[in-house]
C-alpha positions in Angstrom: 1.5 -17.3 26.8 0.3 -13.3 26.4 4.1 -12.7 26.5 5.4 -15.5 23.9 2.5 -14.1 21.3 3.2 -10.4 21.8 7.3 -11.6 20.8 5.8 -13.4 18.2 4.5 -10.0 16.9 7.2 -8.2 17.8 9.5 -10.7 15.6 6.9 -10.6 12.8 7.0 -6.9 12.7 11.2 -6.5 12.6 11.0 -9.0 9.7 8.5 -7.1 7.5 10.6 -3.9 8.3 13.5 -5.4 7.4 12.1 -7.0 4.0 10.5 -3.4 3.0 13.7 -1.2 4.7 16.5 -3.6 2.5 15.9 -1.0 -0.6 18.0 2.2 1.8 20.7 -0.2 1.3 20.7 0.4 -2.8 19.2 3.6 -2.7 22.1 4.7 -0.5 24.9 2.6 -1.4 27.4 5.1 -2.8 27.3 7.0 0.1 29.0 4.3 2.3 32.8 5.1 1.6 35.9 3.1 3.1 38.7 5.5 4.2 39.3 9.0 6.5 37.2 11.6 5.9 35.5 11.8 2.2 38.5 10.5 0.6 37.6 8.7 -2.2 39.5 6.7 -4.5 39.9 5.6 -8.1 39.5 1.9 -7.2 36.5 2.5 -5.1 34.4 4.4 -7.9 35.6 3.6 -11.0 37.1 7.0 -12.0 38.9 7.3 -15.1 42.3 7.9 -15.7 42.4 11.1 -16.7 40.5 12.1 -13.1 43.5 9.2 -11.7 43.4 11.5 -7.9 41.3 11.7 -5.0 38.1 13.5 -4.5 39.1 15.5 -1.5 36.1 17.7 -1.3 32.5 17.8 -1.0 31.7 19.8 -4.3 34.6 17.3 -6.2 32.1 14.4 -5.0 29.2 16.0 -6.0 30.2 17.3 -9.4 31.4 13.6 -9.8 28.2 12.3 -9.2 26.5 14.6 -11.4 28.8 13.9 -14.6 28.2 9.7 -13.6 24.7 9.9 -13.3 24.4 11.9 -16.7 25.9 8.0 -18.0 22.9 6.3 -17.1 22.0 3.8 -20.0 20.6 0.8 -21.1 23.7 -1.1 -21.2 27.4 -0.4 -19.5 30.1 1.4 -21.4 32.2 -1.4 -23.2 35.4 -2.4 -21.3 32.6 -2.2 -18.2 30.4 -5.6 -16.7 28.6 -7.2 -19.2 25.5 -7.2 -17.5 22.7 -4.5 -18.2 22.4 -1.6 -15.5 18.6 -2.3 -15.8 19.1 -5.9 -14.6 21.1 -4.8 -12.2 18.8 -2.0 -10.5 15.7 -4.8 -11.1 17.2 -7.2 -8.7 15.7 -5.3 -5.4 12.3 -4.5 -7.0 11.8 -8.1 -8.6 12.9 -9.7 -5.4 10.1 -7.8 -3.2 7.6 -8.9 -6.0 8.8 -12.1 -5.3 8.6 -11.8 -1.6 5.4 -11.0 -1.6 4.7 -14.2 -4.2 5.8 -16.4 -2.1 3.8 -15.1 0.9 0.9 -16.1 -0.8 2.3 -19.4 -2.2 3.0 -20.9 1.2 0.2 -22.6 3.3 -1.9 -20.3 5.0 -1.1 -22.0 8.4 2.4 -21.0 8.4 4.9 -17.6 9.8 5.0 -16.6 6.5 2.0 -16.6 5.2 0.0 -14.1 4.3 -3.1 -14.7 6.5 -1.1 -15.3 9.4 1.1 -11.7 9.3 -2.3 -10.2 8.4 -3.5 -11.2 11.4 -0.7 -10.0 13.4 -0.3 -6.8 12.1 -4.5 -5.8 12.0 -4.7 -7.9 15.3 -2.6 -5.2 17.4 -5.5 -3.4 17.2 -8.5 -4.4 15.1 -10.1 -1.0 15.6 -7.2 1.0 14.1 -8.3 3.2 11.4 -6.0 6.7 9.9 -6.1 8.2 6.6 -2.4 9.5 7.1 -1.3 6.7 4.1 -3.8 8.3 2.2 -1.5 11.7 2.0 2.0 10.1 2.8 2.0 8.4 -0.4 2.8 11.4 -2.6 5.1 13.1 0.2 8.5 12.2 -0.5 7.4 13.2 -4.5 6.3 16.5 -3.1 9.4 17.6 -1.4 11.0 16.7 -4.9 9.5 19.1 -6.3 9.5 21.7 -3.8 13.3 21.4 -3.7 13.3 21.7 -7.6 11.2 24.6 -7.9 12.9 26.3 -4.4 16.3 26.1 -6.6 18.1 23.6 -5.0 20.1 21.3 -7.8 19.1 18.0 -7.9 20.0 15.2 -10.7 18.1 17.0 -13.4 16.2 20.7 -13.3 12.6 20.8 -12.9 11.5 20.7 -16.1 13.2 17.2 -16.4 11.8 15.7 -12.6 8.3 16.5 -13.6 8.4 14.8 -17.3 10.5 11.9 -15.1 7.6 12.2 -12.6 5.2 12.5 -14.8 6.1 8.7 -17.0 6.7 6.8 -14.0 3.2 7.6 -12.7 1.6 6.8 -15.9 3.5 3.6 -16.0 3.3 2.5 -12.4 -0.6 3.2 -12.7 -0.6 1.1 -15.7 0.9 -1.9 -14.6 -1.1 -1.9 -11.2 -4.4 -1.6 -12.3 -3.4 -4.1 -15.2 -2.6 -6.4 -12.4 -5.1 -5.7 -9.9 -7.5 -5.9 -13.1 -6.1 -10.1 -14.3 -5.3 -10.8 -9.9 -8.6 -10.2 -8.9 -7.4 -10.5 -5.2 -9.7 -10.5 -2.5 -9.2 -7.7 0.0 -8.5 -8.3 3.7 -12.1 -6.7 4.4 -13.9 -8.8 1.7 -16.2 -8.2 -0.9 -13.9 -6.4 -3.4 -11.5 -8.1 -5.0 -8.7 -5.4 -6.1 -6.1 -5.8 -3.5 -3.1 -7.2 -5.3 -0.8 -5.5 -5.7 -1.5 -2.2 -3.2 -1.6 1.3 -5.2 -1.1 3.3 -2.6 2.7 1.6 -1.4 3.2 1.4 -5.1 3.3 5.0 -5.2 4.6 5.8 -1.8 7.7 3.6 -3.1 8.0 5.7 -6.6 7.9 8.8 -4.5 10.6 7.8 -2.3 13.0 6.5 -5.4 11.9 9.6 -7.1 13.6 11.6 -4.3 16.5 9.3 -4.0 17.4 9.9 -7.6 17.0 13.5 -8.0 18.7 14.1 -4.3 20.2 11.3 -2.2 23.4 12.3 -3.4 23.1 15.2 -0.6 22.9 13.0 1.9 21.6 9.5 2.6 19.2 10.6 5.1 16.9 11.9 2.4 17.1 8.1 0.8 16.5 6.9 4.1 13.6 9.3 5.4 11.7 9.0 1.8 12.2 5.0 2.3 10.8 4.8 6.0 7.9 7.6 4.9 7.4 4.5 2.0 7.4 1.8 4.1 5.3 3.0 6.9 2.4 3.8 4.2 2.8 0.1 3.3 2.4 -0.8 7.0 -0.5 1.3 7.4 -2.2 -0.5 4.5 -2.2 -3.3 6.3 -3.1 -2.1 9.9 -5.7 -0.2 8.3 -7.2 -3.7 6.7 -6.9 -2.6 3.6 -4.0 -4.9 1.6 -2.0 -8.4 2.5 1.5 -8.5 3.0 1.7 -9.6 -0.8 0.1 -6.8 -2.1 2.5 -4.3 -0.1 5.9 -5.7 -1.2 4.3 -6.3 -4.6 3.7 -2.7 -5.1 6.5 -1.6 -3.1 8.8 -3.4 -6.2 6.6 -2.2 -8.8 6.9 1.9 -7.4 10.6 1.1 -7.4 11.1 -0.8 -10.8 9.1 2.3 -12.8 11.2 5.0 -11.8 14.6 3.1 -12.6 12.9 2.0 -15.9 12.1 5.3 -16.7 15.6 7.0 -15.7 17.1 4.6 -17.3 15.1 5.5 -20.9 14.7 9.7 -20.1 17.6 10.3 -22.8 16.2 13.8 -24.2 16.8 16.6 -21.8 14.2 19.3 -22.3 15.3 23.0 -21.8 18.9 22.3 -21.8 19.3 24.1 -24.8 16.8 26.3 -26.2 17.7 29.3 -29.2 15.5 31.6 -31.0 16.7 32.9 -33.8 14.5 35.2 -36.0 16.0 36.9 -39.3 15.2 38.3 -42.6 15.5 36.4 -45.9 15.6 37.2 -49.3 14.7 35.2 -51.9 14.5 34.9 -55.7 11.5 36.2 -56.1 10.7 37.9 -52.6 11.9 38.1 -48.9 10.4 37.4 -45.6 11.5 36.3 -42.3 13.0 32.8 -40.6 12.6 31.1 -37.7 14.9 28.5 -36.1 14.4 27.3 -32.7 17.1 24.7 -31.4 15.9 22.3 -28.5 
């Protein structure tokens, strides 16, 4: 019987990895390429025909990249799909939401039920206590920024990541306290009722898109090791018995779903362009000086 419950755990565990890992998969998906080498072609990526060759080197992928993810709208270019790139990046987010709506839906008694993974993730170890989620959370943001401000190029310059940065925190905080304020969710520990949806994997899950964005086109390891970094911050909230299952892959979709929102609607590109120019005038009835600044 000790060994049947402790693979009971064990399965529990793959399958809340699995739920909260499936978003490497879209954060990474370019990066999986059919073919020898780094050959890619025109069929695979949707090149136009006037760059009708293949992208034989590293810098030709990257520089590709770059001018595709300057595209980034509301809506595809006509000619394109029909459907909306921002339905498109909202399936994965909405469907953790939903994920964790359903875990709370379903009879307490059963696998899938909130109570019942609560209990075996806290019950590995009801003692376990760290404050290592409390930091983790803003990590994968933080190496963002250092690798903007060290000089390496990411999607957009500095200036740019920490406006991007900047909105997606004020809206991710928005919408989870707005929640957490109509939910009024009990927490695992009792007494205060603020658990749904969880802040903290909220914006462990922005950070980690937030690094995805600006520099997953290097490699898909940094995806992957901002996603894990995300998703063990989730599973600390709960072994910490702070936050339900619900409350993880709630915030984990919300943390996604505000950066994508908010790349999708950055169109202004501060410091781009910038031009002082400063010049006498003379008038009808005078002179003086003008000013023009271009932005």
């Amino acid at each position: 019987m000790k060994y049947m419950n402790m693979a009971n755990r064990f399965l529990l565990f793959v399958f809340l990895m699995m739920v909260m890992m499936g978003n490497v998969r879209a954060a990474t998906e370019f990066h999986m390429q059919k073919g020898e080498g780094s050959k890619i072609t025109t069929e695979n990526v949707g090149v136009s025909a006037k760059t009708n060759s293949l992208l034989t080197t590293q810098t030709d992928v990257y520089d590709y990249w770059q001018e595709k993810m300057q595209k980034d709208s509301l809506q595809q270019e006509s000619g394109n799909k029909t459907c909306p790139v921002f339905v498109r990046k909202a399936i994965l987010p909405a469907g953790l939401i939903a994920a964790g709506l359903i875990t709370m839906a379903v009879p307490s008694h059963t696998a899938l039920s909130k109570y019942t993974i609560h209990e075996t993730m806290h019950g590995w170890n009801p003692d376990f206590h760290t404050t290592a989620d409390n930091y983790l959370q803003f990590a994968p943001a933080v190496v963002t920024l250092g690798l903007g401000a060290a000089g390496v190029k990411g999607r957009n310059d500095l200036l740019n990541q920490s406006l991007i940065l900047a909105k997606a925190e004020l809206l991710m905080s928005m919408v989870v306290y707005g929640i957490k304020h109509v939910s009024r969710v009990e927490r695992p520990y009792g007494g205060v009722f603020t658990s749904f949806p969880s802040g903290h994997t909220a914006q462990a899950f922005l950070s980690a898109t937030f690094l995805a964005k600006e520099y997953g086109h290097i490699s898909p390891w940094i995806s992957v090791g901002g996603y894990v970094t995300a998703t063990g911050v989730g599973v600390l909230r709960m072994m910490n018995n702070k936050h339900w299952i619900s409350d993880v892959l709630a915030g984990a979709g919300i943390g996604i779903l505000s950066v994508e929102f908010v790349y999708l609607t950055h169109q202004h590109r501060w410091g781009k362009k910038s031009n002082l120019v400063f010049a006498p005038a003379m008038y009808h009835k005078g002179g003086g000086v003008s000013l023009a600044y271009t932005f």
